[in-house]
mmCIF file as gemmi writes it, N, C-alpha and C atoms, coordinates in Angstrom:
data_model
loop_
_atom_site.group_PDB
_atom_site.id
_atom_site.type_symbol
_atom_site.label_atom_id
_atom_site.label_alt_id
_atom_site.label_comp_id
_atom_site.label_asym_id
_atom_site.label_entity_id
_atom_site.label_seq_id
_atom_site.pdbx_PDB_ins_code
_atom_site.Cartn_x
_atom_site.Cartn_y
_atom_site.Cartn_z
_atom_site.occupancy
_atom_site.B_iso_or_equiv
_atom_site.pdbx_formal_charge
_atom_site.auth_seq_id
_atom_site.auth_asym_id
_atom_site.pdbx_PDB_model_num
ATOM 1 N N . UNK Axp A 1 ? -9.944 8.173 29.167 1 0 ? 1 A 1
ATOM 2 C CA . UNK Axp A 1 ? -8.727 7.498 28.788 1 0 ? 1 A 1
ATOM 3 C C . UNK Axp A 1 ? -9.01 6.572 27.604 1 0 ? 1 A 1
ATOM 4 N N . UNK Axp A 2 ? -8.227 6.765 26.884 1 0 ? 2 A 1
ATOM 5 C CA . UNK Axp A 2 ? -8.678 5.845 25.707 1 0 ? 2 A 1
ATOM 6 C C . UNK Axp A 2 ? -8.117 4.539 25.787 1 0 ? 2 A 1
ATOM 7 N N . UNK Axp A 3 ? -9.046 3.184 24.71 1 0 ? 3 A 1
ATOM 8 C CA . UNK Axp A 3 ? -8.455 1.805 25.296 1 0 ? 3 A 1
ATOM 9 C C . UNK Axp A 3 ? -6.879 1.884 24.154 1 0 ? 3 A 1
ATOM 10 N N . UNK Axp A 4 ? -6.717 1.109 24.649 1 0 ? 4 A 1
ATOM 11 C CA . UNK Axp A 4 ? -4.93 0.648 23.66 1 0 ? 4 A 1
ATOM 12 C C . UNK Axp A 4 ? -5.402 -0.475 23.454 1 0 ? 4 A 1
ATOM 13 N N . UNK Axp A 5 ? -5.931 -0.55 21.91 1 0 ? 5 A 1
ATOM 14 C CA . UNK Axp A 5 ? -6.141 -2.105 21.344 1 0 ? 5 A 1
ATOM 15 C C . UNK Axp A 5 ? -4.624 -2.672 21.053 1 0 ? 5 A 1
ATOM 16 N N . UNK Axp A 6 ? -4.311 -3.867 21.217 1 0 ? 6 A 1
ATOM 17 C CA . UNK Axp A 6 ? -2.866 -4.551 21.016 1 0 ? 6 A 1
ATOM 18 C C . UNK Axp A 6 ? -3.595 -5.33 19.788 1 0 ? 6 A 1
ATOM 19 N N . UNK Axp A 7 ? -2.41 -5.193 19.083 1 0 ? 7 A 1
ATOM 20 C CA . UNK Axp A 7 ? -2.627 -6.079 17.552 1 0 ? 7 A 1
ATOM 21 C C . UNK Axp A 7 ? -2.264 -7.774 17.747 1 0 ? 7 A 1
ATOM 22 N N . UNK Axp A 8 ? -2.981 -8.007 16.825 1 0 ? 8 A 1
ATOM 23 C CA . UNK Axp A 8 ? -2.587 -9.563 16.809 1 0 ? 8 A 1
ATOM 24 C C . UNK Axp A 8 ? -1.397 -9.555 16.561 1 0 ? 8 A 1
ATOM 25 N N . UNK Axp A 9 ? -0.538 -11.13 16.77 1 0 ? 9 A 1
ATOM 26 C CA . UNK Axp A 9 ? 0.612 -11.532 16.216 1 0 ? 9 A 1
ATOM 27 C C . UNK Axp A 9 ? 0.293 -12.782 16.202 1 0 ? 9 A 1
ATOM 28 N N . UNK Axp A 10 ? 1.591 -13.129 14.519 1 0 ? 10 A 1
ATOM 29 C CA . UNK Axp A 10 ? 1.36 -14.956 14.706 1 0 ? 10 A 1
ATOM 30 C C . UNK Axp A 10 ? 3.101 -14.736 14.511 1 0 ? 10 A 1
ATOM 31 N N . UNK Axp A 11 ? 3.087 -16.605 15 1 0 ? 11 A 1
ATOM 32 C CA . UNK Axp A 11 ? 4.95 -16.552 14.616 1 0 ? 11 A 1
ATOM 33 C C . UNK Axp A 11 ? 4.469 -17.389 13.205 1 0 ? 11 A 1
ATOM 34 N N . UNK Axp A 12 ? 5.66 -17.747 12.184 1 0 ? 12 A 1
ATOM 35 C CA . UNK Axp A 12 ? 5.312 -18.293 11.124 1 0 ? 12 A 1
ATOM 36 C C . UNK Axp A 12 ? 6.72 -18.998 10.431 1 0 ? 12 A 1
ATOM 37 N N . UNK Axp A 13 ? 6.629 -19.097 9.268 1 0 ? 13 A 1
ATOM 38 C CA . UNK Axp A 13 ? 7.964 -19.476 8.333 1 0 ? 13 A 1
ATOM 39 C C . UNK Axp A 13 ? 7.909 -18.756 7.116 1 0 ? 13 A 1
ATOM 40 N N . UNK Axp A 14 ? 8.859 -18.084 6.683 1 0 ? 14 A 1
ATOM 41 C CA . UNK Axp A 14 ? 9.022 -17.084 5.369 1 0 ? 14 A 1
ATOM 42 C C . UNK Axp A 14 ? 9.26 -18.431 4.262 1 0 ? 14 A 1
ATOM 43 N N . UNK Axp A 15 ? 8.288 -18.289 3.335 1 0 ? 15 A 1
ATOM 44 C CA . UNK Axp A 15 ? 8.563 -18.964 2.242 1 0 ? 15 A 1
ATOM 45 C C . UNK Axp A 15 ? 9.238 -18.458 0.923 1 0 ? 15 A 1
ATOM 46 N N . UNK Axp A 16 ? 8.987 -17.426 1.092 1 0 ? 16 A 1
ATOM 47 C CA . UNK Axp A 16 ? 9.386 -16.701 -0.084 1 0 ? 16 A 1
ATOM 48 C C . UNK Axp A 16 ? 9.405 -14.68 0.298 1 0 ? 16 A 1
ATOM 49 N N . UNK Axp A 17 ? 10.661 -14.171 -0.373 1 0 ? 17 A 1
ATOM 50 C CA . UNK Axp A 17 ? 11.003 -13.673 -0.074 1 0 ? 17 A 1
ATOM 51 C C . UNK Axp A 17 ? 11.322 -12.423 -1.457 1 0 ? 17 A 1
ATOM 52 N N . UNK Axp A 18 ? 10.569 -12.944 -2.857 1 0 ? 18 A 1
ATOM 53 C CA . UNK Axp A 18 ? 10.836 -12.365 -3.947 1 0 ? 18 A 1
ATOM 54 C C . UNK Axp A 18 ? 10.365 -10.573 -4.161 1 0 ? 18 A 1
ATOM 55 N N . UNK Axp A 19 ? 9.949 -10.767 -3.782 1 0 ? 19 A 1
ATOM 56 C CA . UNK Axp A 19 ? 9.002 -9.283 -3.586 1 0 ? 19 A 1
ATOM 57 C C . UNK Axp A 19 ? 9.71 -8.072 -2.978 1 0 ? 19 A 1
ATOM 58 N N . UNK Axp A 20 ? 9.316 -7.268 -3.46 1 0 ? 20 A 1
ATOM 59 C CA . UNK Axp A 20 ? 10.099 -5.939 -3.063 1 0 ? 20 A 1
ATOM 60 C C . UNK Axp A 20 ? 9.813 -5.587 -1.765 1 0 ? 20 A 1
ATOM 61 N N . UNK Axp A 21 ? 10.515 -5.649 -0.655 1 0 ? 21 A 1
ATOM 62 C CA . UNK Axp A 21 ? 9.671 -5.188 0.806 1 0 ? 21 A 1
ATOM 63 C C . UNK Axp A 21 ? 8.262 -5.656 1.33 1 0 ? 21 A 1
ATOM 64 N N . UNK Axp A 22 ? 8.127 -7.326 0.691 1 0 ? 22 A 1
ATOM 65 C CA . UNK Axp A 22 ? 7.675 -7.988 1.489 1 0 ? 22 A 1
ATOM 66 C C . UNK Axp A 22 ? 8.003 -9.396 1.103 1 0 ? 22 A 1
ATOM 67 N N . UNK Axp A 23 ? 7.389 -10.117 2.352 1 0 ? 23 A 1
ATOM 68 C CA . UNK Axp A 23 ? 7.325 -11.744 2.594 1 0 ? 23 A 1
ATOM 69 C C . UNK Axp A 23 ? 6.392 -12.258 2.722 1 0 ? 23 A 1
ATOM 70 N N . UNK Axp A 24 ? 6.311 -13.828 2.173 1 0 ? 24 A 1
ATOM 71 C CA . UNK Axp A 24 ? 4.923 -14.571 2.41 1 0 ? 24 A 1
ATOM 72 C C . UNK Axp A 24 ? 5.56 -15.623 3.607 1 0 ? 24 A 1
ATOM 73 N N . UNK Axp A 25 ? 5.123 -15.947 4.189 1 0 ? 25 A 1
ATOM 74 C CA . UNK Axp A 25 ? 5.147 -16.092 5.841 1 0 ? 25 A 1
ATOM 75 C C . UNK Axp A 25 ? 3.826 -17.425 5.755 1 0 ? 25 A 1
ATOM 76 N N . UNK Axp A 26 ? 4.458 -18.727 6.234 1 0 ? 26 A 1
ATOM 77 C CA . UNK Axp A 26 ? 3.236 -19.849 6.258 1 0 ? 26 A 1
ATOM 78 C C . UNK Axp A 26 ? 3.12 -19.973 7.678 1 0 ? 26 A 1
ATOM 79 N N . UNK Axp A 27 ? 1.729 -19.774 8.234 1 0 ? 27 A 1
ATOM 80 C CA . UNK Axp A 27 ? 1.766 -19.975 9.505 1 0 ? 27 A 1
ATOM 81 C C . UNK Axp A 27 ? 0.701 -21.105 9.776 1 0 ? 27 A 1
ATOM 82 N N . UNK Axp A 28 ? 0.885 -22.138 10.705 1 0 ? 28 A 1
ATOM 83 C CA . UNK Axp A 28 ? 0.205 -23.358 11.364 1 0 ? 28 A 1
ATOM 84 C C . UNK Axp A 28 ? -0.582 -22.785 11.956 1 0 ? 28 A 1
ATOM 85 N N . UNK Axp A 29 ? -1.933 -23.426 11.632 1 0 ? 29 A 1
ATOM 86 C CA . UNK Axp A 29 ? -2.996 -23.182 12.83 1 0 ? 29 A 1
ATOM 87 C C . UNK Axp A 29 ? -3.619 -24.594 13.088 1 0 ? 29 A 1
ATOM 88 N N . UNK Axp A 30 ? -4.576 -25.034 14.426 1 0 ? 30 A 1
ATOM 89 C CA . UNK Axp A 30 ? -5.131 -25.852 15.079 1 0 ? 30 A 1
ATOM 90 C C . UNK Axp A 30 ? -6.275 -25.875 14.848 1 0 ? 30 A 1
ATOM 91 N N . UNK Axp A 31 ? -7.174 -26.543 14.036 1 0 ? 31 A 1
ATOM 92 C CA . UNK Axp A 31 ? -8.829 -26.436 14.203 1 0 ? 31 A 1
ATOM 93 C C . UNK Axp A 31 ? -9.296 -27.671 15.099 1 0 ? 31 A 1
ATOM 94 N N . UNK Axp A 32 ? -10.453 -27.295 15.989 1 0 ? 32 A 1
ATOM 95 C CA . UNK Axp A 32 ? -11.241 -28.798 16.151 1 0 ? 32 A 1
ATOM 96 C C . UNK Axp A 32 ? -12.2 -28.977 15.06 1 0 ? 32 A 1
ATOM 97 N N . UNK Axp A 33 ? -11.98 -29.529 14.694 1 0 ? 33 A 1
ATOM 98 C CA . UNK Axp A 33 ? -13.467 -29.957 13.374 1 0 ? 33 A 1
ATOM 99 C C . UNK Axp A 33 ? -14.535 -30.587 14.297 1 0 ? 33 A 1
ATOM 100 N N . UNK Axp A 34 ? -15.676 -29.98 13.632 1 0 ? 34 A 1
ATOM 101 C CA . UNK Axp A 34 ? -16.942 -29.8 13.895 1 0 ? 34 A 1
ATOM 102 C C . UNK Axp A 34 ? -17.399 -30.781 14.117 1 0 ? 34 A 1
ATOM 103 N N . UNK Axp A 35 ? -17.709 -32.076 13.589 1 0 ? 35 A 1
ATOM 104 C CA . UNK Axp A 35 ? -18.574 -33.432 13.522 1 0 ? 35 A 1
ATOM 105 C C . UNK Axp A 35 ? -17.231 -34.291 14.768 1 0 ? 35 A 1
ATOM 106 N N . UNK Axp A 36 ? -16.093 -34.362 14.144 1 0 ? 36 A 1
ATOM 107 C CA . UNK Axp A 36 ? -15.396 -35.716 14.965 1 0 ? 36 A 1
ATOM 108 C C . UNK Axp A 36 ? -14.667 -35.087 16.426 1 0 ? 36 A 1
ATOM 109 N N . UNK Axp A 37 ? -14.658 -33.53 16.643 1 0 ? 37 A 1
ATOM 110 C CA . UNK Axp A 37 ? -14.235 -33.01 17.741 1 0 ? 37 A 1
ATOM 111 C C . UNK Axp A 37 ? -12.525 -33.644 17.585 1 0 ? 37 A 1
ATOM 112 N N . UNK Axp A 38 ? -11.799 -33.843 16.696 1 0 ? 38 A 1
ATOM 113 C CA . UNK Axp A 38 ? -10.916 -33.888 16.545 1 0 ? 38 A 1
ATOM 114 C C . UNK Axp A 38 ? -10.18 -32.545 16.273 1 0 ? 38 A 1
ATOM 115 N N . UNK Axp A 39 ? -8.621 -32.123 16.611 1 0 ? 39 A 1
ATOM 116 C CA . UNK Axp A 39 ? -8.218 -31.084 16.103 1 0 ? 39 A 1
ATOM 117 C C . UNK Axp A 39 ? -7.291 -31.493 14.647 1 0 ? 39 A 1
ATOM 118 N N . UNK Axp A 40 ? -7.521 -30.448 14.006 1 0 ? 40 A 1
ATOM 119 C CA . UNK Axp A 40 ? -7.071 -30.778 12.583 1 0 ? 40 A 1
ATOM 120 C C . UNK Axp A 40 ? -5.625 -29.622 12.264 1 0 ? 40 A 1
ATOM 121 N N . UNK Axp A 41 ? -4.675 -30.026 11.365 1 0 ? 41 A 1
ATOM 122 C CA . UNK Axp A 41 ? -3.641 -28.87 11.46 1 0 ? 41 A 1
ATOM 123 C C . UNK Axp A 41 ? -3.935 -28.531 10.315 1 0 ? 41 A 1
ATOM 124 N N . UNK Axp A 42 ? -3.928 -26.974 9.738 1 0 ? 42 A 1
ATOM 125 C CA . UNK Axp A 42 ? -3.817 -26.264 8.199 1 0 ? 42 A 1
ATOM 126 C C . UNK Axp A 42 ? -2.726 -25.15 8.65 1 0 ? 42 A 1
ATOM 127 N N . UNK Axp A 43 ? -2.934 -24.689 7.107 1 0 ? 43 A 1
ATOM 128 C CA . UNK Axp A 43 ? -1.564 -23.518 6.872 1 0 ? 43 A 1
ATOM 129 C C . UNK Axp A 43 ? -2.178 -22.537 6.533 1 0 ? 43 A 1
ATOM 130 N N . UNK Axp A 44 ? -1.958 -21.165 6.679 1 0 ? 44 A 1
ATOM 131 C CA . UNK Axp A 44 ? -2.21 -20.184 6.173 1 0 ? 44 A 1
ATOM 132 C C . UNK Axp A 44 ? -1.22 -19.392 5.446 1 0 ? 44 A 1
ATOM 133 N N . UNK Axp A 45 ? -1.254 -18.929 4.203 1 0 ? 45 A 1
ATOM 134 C CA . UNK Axp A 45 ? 0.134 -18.139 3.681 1 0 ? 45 A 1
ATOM 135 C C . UNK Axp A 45 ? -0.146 -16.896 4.015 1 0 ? 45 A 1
ATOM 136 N N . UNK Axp A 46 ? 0.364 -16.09 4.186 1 0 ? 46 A 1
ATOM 137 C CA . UNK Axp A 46 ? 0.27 -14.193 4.623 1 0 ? 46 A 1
ATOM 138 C C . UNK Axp A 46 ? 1.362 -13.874 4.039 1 0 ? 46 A 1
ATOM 139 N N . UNK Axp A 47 ? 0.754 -12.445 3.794 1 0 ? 47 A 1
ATOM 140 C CA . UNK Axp A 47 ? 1.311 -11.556 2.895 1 0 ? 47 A 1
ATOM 141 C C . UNK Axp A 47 ? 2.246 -10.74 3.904 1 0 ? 47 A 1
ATOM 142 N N . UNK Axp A 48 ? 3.391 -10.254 4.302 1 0 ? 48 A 1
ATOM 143 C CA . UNK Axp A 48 ? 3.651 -9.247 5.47 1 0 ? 48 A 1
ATOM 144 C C . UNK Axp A 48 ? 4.789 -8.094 4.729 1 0 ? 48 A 1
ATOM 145 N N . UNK Axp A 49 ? 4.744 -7.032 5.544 1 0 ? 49 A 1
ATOM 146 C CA . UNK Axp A 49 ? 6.014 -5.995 4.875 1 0 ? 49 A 1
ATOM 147 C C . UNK Axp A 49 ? 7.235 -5.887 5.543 1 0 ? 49 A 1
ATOM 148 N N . UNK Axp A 50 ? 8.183 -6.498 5.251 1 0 ? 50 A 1
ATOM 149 C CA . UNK Axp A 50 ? 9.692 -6.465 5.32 1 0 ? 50 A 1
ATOM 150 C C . UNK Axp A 50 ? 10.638 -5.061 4.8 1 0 ? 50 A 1
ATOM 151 N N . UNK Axp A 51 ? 10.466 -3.934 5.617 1 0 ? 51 A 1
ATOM 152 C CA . UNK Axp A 51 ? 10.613 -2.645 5.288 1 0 ? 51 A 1
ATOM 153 C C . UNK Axp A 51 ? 12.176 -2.624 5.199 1 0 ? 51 A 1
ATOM 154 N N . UNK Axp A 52 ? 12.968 -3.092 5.518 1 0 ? 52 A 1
ATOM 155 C CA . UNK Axp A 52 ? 14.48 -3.52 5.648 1 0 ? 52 A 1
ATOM 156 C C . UNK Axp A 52 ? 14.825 -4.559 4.957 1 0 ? 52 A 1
ATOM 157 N N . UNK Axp A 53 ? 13.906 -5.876 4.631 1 0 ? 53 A 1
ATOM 158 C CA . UNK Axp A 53 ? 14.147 -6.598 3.636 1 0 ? 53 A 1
ATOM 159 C C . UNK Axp A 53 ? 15.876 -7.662 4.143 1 0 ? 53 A 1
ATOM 160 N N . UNK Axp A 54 ? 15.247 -7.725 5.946 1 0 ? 54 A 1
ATOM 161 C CA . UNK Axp A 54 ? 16.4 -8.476 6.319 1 0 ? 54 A 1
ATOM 162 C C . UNK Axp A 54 ? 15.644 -9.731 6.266 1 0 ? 54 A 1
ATOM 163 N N . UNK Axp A 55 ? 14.323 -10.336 6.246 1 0 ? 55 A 1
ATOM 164 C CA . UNK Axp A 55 ? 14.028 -11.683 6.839 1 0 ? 55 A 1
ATOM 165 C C . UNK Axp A 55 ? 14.501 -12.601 4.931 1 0 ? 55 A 1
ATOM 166 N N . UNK Axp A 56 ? 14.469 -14.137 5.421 1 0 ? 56 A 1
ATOM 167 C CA . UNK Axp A 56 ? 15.287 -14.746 3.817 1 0 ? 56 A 1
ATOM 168 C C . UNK Axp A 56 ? 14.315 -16.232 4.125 1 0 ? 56 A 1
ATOM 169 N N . UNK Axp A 57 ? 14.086 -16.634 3.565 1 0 ? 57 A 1
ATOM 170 C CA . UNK Axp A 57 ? 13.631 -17.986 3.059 1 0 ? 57 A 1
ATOM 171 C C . UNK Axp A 57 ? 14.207 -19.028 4.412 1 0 ? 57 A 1
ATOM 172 N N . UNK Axp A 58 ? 13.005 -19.843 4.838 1 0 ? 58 A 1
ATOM 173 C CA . UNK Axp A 58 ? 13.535 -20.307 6.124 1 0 ? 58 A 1
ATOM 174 C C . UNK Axp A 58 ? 13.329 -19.814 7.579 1 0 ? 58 A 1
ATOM 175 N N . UNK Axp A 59 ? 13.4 -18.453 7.997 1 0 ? 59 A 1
ATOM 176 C CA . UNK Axp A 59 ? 13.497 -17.874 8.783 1 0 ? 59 A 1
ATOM 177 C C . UNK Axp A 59 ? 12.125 -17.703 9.441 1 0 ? 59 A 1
ATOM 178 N N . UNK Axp A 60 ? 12.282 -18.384 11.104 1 0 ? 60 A 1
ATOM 179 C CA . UNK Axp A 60 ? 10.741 -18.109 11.343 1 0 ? 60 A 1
ATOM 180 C C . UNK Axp A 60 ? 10.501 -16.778 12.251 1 0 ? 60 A 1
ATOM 181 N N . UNK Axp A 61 ? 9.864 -16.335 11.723 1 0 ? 61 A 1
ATOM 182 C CA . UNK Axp A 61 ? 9.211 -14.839 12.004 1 0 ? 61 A 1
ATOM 183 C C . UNK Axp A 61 ? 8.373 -14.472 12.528 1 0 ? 61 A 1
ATOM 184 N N . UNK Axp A 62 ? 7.963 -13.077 13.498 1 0 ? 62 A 1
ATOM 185 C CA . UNK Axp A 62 ? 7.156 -12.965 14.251 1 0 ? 62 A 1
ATOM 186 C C . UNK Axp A 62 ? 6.292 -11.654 13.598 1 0 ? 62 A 1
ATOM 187 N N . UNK Axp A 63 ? 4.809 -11.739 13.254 1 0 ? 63 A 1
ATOM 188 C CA . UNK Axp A 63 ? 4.378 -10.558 12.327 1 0 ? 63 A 1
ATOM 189 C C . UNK Axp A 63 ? 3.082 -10.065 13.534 1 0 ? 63 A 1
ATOM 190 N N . UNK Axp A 64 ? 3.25 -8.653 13.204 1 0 ? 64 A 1
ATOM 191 C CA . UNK Axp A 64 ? 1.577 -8.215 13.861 1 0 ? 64 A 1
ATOM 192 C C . UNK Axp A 64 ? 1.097 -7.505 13.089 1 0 ? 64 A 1
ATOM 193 N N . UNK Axp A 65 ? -0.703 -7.802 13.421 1 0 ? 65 A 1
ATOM 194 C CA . UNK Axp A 65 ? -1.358 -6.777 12.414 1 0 ? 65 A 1
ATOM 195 C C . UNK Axp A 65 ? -1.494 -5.368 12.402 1 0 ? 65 A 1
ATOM 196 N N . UNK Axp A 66 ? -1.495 -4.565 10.995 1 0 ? 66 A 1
ATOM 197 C CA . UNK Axp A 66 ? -0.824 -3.172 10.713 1 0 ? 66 A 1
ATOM 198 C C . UNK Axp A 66 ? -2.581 -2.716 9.898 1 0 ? 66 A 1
ATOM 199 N N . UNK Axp A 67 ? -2.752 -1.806 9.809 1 0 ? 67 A 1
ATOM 200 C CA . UNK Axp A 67 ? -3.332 -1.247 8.864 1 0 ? 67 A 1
ATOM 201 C C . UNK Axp A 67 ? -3.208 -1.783 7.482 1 0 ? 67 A 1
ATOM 202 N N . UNK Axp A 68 ? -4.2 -1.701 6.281 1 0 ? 68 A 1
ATOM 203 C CA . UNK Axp A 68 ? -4.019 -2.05 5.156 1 0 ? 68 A 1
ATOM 204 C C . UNK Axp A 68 ? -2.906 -1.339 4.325 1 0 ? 68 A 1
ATOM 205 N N . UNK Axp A 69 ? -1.664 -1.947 4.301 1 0 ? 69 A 1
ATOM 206 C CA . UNK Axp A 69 ? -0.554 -1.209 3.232 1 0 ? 69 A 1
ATOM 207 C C . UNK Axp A 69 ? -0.475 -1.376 1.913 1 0 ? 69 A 1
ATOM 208 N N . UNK Axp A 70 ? -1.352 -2.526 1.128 1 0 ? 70 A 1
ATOM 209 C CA . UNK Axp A 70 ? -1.919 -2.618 -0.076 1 0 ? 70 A 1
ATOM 210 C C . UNK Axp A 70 ? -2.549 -3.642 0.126 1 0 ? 70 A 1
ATOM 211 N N . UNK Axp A 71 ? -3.091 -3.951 -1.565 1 0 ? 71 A 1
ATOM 212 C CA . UNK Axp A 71 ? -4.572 -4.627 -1.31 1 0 ? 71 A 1
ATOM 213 C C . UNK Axp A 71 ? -4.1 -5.92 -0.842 1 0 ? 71 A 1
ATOM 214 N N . UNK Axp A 72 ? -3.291 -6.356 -0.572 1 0 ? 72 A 1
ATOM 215 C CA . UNK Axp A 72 ? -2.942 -7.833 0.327 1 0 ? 72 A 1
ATOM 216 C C . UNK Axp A 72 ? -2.473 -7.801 1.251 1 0 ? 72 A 1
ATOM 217 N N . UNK Axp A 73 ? -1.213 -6.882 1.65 1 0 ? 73 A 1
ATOM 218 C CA . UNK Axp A 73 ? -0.736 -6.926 2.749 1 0 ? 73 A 1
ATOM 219 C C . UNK Axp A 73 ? -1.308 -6.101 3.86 1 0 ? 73 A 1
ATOM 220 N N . UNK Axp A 74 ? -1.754 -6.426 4.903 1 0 ? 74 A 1
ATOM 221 C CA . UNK Axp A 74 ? -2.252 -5.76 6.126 1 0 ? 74 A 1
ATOM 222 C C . UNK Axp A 74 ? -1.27 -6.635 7.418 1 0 ? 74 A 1
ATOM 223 N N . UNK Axp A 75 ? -0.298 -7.08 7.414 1 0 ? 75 A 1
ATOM 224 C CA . UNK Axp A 75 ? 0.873 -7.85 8.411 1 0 ? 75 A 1
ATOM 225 C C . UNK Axp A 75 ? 2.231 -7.242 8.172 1 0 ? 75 A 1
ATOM 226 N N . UNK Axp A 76 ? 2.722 -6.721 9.247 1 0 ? 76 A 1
ATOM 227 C CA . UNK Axp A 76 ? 4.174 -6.505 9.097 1 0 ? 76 A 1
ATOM 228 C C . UNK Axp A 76 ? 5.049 -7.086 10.052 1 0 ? 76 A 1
ATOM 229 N N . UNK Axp A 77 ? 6.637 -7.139 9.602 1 0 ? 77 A 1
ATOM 230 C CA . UNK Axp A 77 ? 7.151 -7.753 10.473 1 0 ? 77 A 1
ATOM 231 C C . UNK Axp A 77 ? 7.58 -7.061 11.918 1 0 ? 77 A 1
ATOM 232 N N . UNK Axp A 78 ? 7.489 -8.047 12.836 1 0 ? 78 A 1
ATOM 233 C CA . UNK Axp A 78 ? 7.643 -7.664 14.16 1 0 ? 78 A 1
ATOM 234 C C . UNK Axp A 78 ? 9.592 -7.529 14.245 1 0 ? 78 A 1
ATOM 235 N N . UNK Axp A 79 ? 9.364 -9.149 14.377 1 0 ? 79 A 1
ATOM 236 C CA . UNK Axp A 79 ? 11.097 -9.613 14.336 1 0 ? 79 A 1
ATOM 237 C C . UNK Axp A 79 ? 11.719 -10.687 14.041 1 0 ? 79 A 1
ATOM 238 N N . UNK Axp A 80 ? 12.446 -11.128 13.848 1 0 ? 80 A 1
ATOM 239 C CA . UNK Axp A 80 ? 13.266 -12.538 13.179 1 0 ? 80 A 1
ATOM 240 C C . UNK Axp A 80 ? 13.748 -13.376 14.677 1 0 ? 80 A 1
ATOM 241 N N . UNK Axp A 81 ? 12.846 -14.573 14.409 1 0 ? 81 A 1
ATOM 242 C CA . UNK Axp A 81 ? 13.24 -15.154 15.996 1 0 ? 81 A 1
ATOM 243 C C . UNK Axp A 81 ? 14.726 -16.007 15.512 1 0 ? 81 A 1
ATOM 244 N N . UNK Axp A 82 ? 14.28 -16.803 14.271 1 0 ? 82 A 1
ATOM 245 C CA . UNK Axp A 82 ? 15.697 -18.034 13.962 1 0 ? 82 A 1
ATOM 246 C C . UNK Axp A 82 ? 15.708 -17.622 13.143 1 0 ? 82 A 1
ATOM 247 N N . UNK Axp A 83 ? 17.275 -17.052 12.192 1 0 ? 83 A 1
ATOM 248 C CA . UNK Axp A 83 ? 17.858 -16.888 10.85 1 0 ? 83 A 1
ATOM 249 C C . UNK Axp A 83 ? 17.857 -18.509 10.42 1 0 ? 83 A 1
ATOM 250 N N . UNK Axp A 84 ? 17.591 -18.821 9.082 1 0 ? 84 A 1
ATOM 251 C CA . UNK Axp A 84 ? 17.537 -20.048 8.664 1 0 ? 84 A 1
ATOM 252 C C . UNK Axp A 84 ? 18.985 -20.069 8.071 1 0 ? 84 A 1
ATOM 253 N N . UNK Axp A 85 ? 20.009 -20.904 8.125 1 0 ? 85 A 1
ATOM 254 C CA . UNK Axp A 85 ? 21.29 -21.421 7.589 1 0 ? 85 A 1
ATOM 255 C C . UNK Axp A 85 ? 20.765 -21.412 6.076 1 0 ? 85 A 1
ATOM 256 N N . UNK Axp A 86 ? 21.907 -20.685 6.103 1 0 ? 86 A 1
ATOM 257 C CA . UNK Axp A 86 ? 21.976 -20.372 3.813 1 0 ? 86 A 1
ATOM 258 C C . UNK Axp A 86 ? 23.505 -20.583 3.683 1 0 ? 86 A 1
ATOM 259 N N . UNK Axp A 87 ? 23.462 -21.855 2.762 1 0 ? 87 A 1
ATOM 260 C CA . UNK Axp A 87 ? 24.965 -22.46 2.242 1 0 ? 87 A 1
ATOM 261 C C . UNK Axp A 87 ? 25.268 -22.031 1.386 1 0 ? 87 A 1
């Protein structure tokens, strides 16, 4: 029987949305740093593919990892948890 690896997922925030069938997506992560055993917060930007080109600026999003679809993007989108309000 073969195993079923499950892909990662992160949730995130679409920052930008210019790109043809994809999004850059900022996602929060938690470090403890090493010396003060404190946890520290950073951002990561990701590249992901928006094949429908419904997610928009604002919108926080749920991506899992895909195979390499070009030389940056290897994340696609899962699903749109909150549409962000556009006035």
């Amino acid at each position: 029987m073969a195993n079923k690896i499950k892909a990662k997922t992160m949730v995130g925030t679409v920052t930008s949305d210019k790109m043809d069938k994809a999004i850059v997506i900022q996602v929060e992560e938690h470090k403890r740093h090493s010396k003060y055993q404190k946890f520290v917060k950073g951002y990561k930007k990701i590249k992901a593919r928006d094949e429908k080109e419904e997610a928009g600026i604002g919108d926080t999003v749920k991506i899992a990892e895909t195979r390499p679809l070009s030389r940056e993007i290897c994340w696609k989108l899962v699903e749109i948890i909150v549409k962000a309000e556009r006035g």
